[in-house]
Backbone as ProteinMPNN parsed JSONL, in Angstrom:
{"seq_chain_A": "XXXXXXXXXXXXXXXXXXXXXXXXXXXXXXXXXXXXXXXXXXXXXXXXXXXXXXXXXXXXXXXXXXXXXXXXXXXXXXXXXXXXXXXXXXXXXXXXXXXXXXXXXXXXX", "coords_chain_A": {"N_chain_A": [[0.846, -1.177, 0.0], [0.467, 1.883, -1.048], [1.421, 5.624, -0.482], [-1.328, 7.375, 0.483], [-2.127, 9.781, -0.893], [-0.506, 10.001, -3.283], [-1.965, 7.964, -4.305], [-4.294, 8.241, -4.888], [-7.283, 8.747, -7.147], [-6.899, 11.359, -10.003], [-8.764, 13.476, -11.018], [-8.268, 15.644, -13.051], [-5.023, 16.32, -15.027], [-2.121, 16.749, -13.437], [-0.016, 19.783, -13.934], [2.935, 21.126, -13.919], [4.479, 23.571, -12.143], [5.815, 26.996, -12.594], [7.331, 27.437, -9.997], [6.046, 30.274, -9.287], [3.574, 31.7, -8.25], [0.061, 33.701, -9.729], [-0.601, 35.381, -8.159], [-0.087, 37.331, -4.855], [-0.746, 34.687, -1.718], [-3.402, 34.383, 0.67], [-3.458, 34.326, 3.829], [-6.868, 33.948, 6.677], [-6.325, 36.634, 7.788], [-5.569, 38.096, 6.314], [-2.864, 38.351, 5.794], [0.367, 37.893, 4.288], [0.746, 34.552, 2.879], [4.087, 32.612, 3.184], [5.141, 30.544, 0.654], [5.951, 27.739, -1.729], [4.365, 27.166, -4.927], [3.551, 23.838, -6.05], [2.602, 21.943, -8.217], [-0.231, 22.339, -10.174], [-4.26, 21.352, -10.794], [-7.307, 21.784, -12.801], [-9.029, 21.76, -10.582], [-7.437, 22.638, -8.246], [-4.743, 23.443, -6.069], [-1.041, 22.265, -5.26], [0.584, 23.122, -2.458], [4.293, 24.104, -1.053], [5.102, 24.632, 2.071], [6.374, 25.877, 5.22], [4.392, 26.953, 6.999], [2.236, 25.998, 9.361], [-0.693, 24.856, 8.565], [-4.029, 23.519, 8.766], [-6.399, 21.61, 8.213], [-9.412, 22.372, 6.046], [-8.446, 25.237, 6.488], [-9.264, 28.14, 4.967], [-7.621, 29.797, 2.185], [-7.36, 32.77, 0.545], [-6.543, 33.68, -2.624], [-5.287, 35.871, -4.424], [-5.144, 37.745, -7.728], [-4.09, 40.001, -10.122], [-6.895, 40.817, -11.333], [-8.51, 39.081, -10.301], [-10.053, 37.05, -7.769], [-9.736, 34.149, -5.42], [-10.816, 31.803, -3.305], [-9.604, 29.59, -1.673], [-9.483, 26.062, -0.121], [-7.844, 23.874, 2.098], [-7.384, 20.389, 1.754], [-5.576, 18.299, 1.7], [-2.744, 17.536, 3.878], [0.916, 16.592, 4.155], [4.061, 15.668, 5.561], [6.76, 16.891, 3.772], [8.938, 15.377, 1.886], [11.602, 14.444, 3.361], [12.756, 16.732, 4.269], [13.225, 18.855, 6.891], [10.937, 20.714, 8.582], [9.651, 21.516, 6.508], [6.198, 21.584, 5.004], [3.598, 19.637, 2.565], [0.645, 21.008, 1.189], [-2.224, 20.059, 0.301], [-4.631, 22.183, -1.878], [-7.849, 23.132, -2.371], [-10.04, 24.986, -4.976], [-12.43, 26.709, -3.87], [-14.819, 27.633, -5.314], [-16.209, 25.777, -7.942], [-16.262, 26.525, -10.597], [-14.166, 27.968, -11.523], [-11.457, 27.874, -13.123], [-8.055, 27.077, -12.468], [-6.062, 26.509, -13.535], [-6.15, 27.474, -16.567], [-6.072, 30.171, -15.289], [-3.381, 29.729, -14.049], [-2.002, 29.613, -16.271], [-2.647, 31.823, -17.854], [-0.743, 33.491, -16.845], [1.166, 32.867, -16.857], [2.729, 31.635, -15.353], [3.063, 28.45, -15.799], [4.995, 25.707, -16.445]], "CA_chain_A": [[0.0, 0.0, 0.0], [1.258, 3.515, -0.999], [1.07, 7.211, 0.203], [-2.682, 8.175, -0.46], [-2.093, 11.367, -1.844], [-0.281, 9.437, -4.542], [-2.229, 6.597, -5.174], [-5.596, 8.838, -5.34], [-7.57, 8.8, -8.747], [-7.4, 12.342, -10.26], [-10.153, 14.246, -11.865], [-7.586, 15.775, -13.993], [-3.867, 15.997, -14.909], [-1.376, 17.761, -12.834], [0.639, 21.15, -14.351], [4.141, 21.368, -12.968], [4.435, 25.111, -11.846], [7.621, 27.922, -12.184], [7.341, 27.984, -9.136], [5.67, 31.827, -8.852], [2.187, 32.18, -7.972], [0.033, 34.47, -10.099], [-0.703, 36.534, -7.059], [-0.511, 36.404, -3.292], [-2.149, 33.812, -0.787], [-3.564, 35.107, 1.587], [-4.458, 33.734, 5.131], [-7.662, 34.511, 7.42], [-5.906, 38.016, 8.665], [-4.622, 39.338, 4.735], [-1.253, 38.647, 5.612], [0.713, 36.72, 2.836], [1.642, 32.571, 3.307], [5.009, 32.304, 2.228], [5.108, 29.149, 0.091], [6.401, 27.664, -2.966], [3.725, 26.561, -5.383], [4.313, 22.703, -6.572], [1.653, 22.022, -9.225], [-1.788, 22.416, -10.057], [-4.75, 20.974, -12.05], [-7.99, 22.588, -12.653], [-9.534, 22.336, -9.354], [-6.6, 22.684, -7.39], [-2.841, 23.255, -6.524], [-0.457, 22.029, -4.107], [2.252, 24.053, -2.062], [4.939, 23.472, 0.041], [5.168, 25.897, 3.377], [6.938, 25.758, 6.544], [3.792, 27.487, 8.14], [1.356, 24.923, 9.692], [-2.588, 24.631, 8.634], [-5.019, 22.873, 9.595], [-7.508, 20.532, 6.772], [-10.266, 23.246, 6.077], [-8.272, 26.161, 6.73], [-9.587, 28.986, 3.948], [-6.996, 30.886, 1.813], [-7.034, 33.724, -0.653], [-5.392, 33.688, -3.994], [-5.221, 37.687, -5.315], [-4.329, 38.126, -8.877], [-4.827, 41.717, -10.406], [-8.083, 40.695, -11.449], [-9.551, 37.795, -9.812], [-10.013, 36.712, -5.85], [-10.235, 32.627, -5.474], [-11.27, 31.173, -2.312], [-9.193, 27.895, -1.55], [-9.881, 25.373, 1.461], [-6.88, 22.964, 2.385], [-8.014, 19.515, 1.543], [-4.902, 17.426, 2.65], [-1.385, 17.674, 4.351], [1.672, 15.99, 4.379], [5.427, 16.216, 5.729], [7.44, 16.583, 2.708], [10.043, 14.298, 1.336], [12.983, 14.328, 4.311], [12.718, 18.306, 4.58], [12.903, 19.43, 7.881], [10.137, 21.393, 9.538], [8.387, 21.828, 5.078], [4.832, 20.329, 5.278], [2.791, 20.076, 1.835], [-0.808, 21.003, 0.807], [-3.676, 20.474, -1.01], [-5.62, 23.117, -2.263], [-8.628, 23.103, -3.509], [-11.053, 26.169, -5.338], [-14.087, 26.274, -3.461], [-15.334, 27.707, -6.586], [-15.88, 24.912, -8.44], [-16.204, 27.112, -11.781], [-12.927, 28.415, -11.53], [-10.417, 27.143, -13.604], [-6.915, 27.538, -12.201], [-5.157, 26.002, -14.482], [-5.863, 28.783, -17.212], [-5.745, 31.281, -14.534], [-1.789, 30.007, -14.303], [-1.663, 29.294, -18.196], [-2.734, 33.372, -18.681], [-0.19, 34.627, -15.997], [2.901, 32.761, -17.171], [3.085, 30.439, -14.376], [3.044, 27.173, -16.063], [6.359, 25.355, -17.248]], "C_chain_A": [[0.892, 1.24, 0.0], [0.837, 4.563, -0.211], [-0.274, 6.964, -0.991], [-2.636, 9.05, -0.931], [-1.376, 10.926, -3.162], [-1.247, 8.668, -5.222], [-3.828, 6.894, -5.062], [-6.178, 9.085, -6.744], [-7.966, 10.335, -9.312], [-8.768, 12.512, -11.163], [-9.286, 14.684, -13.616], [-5.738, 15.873, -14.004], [-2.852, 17.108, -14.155], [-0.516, 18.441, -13.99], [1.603, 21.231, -13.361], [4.055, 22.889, -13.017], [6.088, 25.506, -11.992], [8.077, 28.527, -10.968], [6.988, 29.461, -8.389], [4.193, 31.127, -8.805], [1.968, 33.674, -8.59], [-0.478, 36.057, -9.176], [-0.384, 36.26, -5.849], [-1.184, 35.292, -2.94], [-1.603, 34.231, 0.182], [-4.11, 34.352, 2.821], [-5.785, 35.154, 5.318], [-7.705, 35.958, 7.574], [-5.421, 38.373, 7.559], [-3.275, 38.861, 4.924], [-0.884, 37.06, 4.504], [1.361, 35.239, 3.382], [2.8, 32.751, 1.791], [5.14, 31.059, 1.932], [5.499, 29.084, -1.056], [5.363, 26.607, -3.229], [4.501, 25.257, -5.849], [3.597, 22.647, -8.047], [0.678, 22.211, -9.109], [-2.599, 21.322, -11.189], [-6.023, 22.037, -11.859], [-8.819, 22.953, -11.816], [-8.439, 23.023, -7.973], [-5.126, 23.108, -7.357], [-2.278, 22.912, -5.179], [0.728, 22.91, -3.861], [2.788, 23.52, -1.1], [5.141, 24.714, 0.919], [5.868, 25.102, 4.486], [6.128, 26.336, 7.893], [2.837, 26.244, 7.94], [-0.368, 25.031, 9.257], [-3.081, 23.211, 8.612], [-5.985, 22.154, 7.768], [-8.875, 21.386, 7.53], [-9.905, 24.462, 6.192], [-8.751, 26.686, 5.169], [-8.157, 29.994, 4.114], [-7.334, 31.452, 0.611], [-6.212, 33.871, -2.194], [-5.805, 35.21, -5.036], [-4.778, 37.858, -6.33], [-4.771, 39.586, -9.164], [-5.904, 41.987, -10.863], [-8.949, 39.659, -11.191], [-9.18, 37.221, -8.25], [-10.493, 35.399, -5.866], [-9.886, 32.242, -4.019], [-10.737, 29.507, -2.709], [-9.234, 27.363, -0.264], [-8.464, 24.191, 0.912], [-7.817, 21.691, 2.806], [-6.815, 18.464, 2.133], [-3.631, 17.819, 3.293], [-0.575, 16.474, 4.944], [3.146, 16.256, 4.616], [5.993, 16.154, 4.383], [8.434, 16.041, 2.312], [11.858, 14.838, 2.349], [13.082, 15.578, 4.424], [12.376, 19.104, 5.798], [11.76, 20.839, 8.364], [8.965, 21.974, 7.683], [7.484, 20.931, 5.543], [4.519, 21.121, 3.101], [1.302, 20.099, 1.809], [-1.203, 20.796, 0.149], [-4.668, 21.389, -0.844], [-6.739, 23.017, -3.547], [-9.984, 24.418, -4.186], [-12.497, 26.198, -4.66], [-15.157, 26.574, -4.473], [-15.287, 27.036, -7.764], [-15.814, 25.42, -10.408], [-15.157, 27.591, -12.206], [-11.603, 27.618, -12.014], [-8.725, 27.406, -13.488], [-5.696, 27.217, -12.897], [-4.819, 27.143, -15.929], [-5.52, 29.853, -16.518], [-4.321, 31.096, -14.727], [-0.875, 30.166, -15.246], [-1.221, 31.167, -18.217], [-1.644, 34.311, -18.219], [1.198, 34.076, -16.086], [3.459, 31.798, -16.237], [3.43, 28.966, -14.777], [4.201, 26.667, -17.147], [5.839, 24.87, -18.317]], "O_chain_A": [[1.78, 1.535, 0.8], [-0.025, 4.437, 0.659], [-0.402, 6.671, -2.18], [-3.523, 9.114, -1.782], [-1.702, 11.552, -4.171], [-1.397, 8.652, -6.444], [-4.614, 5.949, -5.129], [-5.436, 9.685, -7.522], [-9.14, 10.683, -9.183], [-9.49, 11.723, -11.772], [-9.521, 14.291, -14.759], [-5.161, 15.494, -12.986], [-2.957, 18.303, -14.431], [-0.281, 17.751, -14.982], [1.338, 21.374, -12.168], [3.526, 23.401, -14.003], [7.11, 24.873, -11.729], [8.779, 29.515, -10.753], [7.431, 29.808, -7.293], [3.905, 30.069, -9.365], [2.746, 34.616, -8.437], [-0.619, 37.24, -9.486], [-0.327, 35.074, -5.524], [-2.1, 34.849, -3.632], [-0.469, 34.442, 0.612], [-5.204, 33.792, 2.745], [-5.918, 36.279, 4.835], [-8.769, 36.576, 7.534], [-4.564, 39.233, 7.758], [-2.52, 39.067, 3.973], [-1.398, 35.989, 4.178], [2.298, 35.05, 4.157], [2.729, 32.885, 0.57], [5.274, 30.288, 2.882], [5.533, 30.133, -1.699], [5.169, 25.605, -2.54], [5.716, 25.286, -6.048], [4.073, 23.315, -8.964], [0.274, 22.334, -7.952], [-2.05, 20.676, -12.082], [-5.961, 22.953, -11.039], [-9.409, 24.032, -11.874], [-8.778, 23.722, -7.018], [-4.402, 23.138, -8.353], [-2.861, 23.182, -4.129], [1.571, 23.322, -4.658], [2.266, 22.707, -0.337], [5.345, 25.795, 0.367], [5.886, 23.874, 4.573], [6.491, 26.369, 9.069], [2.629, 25.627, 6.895], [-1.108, 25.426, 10.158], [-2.53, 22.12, 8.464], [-5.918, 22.459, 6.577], [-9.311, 21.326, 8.68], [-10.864, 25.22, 6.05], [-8.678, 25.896, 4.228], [-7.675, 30.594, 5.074], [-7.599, 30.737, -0.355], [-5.075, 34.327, -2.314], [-6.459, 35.347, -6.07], [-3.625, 38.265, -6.183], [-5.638, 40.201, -8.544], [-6.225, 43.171, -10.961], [-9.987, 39.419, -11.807], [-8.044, 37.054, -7.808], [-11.642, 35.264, -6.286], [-8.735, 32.37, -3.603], [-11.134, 28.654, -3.502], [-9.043, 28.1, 0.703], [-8.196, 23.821, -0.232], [-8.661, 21.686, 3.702], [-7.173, 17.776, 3.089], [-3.556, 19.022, 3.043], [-0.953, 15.655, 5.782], [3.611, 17.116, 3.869], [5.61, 15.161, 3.764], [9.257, 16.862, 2.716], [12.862, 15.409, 1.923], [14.127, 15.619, 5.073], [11.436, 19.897, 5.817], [12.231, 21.976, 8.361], [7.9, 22.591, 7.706], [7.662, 19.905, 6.199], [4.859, 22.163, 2.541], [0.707, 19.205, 2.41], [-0.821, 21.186, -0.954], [-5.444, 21.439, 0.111], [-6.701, 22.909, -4.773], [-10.942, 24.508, -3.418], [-13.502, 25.646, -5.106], [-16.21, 25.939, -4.533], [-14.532, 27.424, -8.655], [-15.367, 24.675, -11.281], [-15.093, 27.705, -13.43], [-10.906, 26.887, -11.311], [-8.166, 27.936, -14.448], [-4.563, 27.674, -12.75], [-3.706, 27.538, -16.278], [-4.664, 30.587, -17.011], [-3.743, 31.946, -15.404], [0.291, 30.556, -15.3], [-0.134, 31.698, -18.447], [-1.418, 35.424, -18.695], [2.189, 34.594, -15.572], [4.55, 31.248, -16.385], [4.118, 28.321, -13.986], [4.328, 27.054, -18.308], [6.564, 24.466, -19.227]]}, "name": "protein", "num_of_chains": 1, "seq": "XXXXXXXXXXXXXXXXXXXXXXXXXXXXXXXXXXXXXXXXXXXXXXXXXXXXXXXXXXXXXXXXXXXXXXXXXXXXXXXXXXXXXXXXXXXXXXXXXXXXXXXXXXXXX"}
């Protein structure tokens, strides 16, 4: 038996990222989560952080024209990396396609 977060059946295909985000994320209180995006697909993206949340926490994603509401769907320590955890994020707006959103903003290797 594998890691579940691997051996889960996507919806769709993951998008390796350039590592930028096309805007902030934002916690609860505005202030910015420093993190390095990993990939995305079109409901979702995963990051890696060194700050701790919680499964359900709500964050922000600010581009210069669009505000997306994401809820943290799983977490895991990351591959031998002291005190990194990763996330899943997912759009609570299920209309929202983040995948073009990262396509239009240059984000996507």
């Amino acid at each position: 038996m594998g890691d579940p977060a691997l051996d889960e059946q996507r919806r769709s295909p993951r998008r390796v990222l350039t590592k930028l985000l096309p805007g902030p994320l934002l916690d609860h209180e505005q202030k910015v989560l420093h993190c390095r995006p990993i990939d995305l697909s079109q409901e979702g993206l995963s990051i890696l952080t060194e700050v701790q949340l919680s499964i359900g926490t709500q964050l922000t994603l600010r581009t210069h024209n669009q505000t997306v509401a994401l809820e943290v769907i799983w977490q895991r320590p990351d591959f031998g990396k002291q005190g990194l955890s990763r996330y899943g994020l997912r759009s609570i707006d299920e209309a929202i396609d983040l995948e073009e959103m990262f396509r239009s903003a240059g984000c996507l290797k």
